[in-house]
C-alpha positions as CSV (number, residue, x, y, z in Angstrom):
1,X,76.7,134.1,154.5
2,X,77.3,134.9,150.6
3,X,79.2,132.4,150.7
4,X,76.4,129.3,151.6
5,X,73.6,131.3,149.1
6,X,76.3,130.8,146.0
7,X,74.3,127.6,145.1
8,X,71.2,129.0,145.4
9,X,72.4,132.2,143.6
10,X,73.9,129.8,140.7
11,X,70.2,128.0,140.2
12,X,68.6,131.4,140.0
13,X,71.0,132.5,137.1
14,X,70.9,129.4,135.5
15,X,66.9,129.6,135.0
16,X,67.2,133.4,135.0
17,X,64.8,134.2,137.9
18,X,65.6,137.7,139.6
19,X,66.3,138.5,142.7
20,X,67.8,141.3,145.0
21,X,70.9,141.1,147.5
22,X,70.9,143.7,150.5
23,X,73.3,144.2,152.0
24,X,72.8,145.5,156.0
25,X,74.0,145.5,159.8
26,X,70.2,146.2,160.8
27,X,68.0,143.2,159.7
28,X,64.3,144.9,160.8
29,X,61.9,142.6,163.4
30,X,61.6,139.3,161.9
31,X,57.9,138.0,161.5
32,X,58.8,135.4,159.8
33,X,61.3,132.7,159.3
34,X,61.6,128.6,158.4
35,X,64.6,126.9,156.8
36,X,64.9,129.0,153.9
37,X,63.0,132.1,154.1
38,X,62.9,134.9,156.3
39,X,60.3,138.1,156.4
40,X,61.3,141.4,157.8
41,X,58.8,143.8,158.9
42,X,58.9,147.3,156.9
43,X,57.2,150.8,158.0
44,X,57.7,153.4,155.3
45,X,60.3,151.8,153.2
46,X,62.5,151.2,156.1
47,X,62.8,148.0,158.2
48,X,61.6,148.6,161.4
């Protein structure tokens, strides 16, 4: 997967825009998602 976001990671350097990688085997219930987004539901600073 890092590999397919390295353009996207590029353009955000480029125009230095931050952003966070995370890193996990446990991706939460997803409430959201389209072709490039996705929302995780959190509960006390942990997905859920």
């Amino acid at each position: 997967m890092y590999e397919k976001l390295k353009p996207a990671i590029a353009l955000l350097d480029k125009y230095n825009k931050p952003y966070d990688i995370v890193y996990t085997n446990f991706v939460g219930e997803i409430v959201y998602e389209d072709d490039w987004q996705i929302a995780v539901r959190v509960e006390n600073g942990k997905m859920v």
